[in-house]
C-alpha positions in Angstrom: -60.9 124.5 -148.9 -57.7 123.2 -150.7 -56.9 119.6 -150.4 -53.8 118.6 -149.4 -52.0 115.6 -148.1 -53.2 114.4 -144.3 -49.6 114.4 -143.2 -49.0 118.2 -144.5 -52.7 118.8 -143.5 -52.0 117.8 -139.4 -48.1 119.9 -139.6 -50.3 122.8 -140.6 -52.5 122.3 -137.8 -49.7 121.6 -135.1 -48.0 124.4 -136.1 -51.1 127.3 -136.2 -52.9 125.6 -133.4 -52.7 127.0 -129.7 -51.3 124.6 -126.7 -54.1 125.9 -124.8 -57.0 124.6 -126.9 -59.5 121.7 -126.1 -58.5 118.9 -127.2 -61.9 117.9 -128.5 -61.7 121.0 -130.8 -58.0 120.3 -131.9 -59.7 116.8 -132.9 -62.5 118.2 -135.2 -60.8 120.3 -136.9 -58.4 117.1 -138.0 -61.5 115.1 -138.8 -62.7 117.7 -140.3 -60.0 118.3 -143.0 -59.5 114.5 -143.3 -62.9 114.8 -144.1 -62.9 117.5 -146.5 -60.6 115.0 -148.8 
């Protein structure tokens, strides 16, 4: 996984992610890449 800035990181996310998903999913994937720094 590339590491990229958190800010860039959660745009990429908001913009790939689905409206319809969990919010507990939507969550771990964020604490996942935050985590992957």
């Amino acid at each position: 996984m590339k590491v990229v800035k958190p800010n860039k990181a959660l745009k990429m996310l908001g913009f790939v992610l689905q409206p319809n998903l969990h919010w507990s999913y939507i969550l771990g994937l964020i604490y996942a890449v935050l985590e992957a720094e």
